[in-house]
N, C-alpha and C positions, 0 to 999 in steps of 0.2 A: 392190758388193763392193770392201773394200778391193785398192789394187794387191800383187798378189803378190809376197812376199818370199823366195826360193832360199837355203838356209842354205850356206856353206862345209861343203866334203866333209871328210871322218874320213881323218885323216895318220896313224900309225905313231907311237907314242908319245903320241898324246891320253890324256888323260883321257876317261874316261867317266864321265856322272853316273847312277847308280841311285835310280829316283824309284818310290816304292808309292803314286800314283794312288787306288787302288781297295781292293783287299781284301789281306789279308797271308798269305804262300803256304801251299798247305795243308801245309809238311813246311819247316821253319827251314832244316834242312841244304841245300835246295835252295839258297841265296842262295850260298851257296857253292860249290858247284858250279857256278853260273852265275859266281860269279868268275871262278873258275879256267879256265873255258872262256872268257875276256875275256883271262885275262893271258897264257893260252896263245898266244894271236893278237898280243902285243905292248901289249896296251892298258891303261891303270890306273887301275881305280873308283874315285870319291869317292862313299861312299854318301852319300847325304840321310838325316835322322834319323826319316824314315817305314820306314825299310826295316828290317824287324825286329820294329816294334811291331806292336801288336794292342789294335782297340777291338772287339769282337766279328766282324763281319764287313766291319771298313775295316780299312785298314794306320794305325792312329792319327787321332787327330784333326786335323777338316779344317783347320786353320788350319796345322799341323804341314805336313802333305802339301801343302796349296797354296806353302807357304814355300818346301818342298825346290824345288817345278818354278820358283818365280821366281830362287831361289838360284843353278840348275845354266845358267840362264839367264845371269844376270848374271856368273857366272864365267869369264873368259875363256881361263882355260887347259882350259875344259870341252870340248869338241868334239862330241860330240854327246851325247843325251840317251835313257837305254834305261828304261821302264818293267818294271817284276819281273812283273808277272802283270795280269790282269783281274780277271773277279771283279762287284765293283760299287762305287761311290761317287766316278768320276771328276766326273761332273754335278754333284754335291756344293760343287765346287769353282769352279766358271767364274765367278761371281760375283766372285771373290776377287784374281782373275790380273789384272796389267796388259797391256796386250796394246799400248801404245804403249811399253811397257820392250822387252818380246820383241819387236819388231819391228826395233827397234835393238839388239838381241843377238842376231840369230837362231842358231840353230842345229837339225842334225837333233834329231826326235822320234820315236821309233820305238815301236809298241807297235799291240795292234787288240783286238780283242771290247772291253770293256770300258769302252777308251781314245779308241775311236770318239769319244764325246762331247767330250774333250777335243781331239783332231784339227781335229773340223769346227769346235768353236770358237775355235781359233787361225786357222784361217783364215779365219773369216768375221771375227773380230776385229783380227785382223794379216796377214793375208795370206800367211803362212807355211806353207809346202808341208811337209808332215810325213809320215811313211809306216807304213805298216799291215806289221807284221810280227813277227817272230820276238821273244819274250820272256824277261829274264833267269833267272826262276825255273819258266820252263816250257819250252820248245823245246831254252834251252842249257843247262840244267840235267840233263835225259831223253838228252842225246844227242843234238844234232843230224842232220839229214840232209846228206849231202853235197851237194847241190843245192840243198836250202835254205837252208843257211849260204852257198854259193855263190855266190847268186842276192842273199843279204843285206848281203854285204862288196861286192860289185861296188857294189851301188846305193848304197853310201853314199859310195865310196872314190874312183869314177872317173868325170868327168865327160863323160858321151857326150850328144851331141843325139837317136841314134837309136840305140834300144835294144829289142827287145822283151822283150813282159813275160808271153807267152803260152809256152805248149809245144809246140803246135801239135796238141797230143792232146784237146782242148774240143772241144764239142759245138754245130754251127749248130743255132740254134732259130728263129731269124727270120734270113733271109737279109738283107744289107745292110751302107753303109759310112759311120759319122758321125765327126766331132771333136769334142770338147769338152774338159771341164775333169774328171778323172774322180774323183767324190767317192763317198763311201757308206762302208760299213760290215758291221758289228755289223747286223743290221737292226733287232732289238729295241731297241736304244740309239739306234738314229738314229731310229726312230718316233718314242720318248720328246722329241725335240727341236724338235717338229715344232710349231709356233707359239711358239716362243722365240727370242729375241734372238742366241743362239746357230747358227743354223742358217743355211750360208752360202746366198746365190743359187744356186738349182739349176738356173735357166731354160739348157736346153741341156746341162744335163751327161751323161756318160757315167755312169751311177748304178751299184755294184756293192756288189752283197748277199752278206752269208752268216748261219749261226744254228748254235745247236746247242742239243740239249735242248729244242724246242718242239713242243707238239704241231701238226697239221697242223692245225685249226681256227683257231690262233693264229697261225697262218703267214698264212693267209687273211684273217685279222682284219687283219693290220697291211698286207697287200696292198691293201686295201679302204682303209686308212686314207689310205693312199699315192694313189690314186686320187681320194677322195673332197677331197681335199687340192688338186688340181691338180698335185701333182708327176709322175706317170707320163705324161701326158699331155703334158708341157713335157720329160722328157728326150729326147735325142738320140738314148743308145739304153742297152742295159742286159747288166750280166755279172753271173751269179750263178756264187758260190761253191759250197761245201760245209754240204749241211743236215743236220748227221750228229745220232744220238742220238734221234733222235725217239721217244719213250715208244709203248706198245707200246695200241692202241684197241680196244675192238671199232667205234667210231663212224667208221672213219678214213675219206677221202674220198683218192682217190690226190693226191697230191702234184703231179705233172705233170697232171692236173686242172686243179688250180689256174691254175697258172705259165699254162694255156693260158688259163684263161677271164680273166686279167688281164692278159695280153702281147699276144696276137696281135692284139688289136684295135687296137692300138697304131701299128700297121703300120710299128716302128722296127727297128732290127736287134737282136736278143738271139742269146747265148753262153751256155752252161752247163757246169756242169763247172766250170769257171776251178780252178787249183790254189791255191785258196786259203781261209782259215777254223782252224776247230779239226781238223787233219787236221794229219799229219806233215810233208808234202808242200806247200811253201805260197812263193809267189812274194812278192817286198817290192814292195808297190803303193804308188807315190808320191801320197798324197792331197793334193787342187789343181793335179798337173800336167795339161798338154794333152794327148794323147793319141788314136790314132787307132785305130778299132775297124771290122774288116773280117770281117765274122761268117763268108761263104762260106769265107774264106780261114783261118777263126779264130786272126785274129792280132788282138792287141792288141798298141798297140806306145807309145812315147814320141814327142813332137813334137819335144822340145823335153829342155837337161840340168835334171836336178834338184837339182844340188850345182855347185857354182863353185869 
C-alpha cells in the first residue's frame, strides 16, 4: 500500500469543487439547491463542466468527468472536493486519474454508493484518505439532517485524533475488539473491484458494508464472492450499514440468514446497524483511516486525525 496521504481540513471561505463522477441527478434543479445549501454554510462552488451534462446514464463523457476531478485537484484555492450524486460510472474513470498529481495536491473527497470505486482507488493509488458521505445533489439538495450535516462539517473542518464515529445505538453481532485501516463501501461497487489494480490491501482491515435495492440472493452472491476471494477471512473485523429497498420475493431467504452463515465463522467482531448508506441518517466515514472497532461496546471510533 502506498503511504498514506491526510488532505488539509475545509477553512470558511474555501472553495468547493462539484465533481459528477457517475451519473447526472435525476431533477437539474437539485444542483442548486445543493448550492445554495454550500453557500448558506459560507462556502463557494466552482462547478466542473460534468455537473449538468448528461450522456444517458453518466454525467458526460468520461474524459470530461475524469478532467473535472484532476482539475479540482490541482486547483489550489479548491479545498475540498464534493461529488453531486452516485448513480454509476465512477470505475469508468480510474484508468484516466493521475494519482502521483493527487498525491501532491491532496485534498478532501467526499461522496459514497457509487463513488466507492473512486475512493478505494485513490487510496490504493495515492494513499489519500477520502470519506464516504453526504452528496451535493442528494442529502444537501432534500434537506439535510441535523446530525448528519453535523457529523459531516465536523469531520472535515476540525482536526481531532479521537473522535467517534458510532451513536452508540448499533447492533453487537459478534462480540470483540480490532484496529485497522477501515475501508469498504457501496458493496456492489467494491465487489466489482475485486481483482483490479484498483483495490487497495485489505489484509487487516476493518471492512464496512452497505447496499440498497438488492435482492437478498445477490446480497449473498457477492458475500460469497468476498469469501471465495480471501478477503473475509483476512479482515480484522466488519460494520455493516444499511440494506434498505430490497425488492419484494416470493424466493427470499432472510437476510440475517445470511450475515450469519458468512460472519460468525469468522470468529472476528461485527456491528450492525452502523448509521450509514442510502438512509437519511448517515455518519462521514473517513475511508483509509485507522480506526478502532469495539463491538460489545459498539463504538467505532478514530485512532488517529483525518484532516491537518
Amino acid at each position: 500500500m502506498t503511504n498514506r496521504c491526510i488532505p488539509p481540513r475545509l477553512k470558511t471561505g474555501d472553495l468547493i469543487g462539484l465533481v459528477a463522477p457517475s451519473s447526472p441527478p435525476k431533477d437539474d434543479g437539485h444542483i442548486q439547491l445543493g448550492i445554495s445549501a454550500l453557500l448558506a454554510r459560507g462556502y463557494y462552488p466552482r462547478l466542473g463542466w460534468s455537473v449538468g451534462m448528461r450522456d444517458g446514464y453518466l454525467a458526460g463523457p468520461d474524459h470530461i468527468r475524469a478532467q473535472d476531478i484532476m482539475d479540482m485537484f490541482l486547483d489550489d484555492r479548491v479545498g475540498a472536493i464534493l461529488c453531486t450524486r452516485g448513480g454509476y460510472g465512477s470505475a469508468r474513470l480510474l484508468e484516466q486519474l493521475d494519482y502521483g498529481v493527487i498525491r501532491r495536491h491532496p485534498k478532501i473527497l467526499v461522496g459514497f454508493s457509487d463513488i466507492t470505486a473512486l475512493s478505494l482507488s485513490l487510496f490504493a493509488g495515492a494513499g489519500l484518505v477520502t470519506f464516504a458521505g453526504p452528496m451535493v445533489t442528494a442529502e444537501f439538495a432534500s434537506g439535510i439532517l441535523p446530525e448528519t450535516e453535523q457529523a459531516f462539517w465536523e469531520m472535515l473542518t476540525v482536526r481531532s485524533e479521537h473522535r467517534w464515529l458510532s451513536r452508540g445505538e448499533e447492533r453487537t453481532y459478534v462480540e470483540g475488539i480490532a484496529e485497522g485501516f477501515l475501508l469498504g463501501g457501496n458493496l456492489t461497487v467494491f465487489c466489482s473491484l475485486i481483482g483490479t489494480p484498483f483495490m487497495p490491501d485489505l489484509h487487516s482491515a476493518i471492512l464496512f458494508f452497505e447496499d440498497v435495492g438488492e435482492e437478498i440472493y445477490r446480497i449473498d452472491r457477492m458475500f460469497l464472492q468476498l469469501k471465495q476471494a480471501g478477503i473475509l477471512e483476512h479482515a480484522a473485523g466488519i460494520v455493516l450499514g444499511s440494506f434498505t429497498a430490497i425488492p419484494d420475493s416470493d424466493q427470499h431467504r432472510d437476510l440475517e440468514v445470511v450475515f450469519r452463515e458468512y460472519l460468525l465463522p469468522l470468529n472476528i467482531p461485527v456491528m450492525m446497524d452502523f448509521p450509514f448508506g442510502h438512509i437519511p441518517l448517515k455518519m462521514t466515514l473517513p475511508l483509509g483511516a485507522r480506526v478502532h472497532l469495539d463491538t460489545g461496546r459498539r463504538q467505532l471510533s478514530l485512532l488517529e486525525a483525518v484532516v491537518r
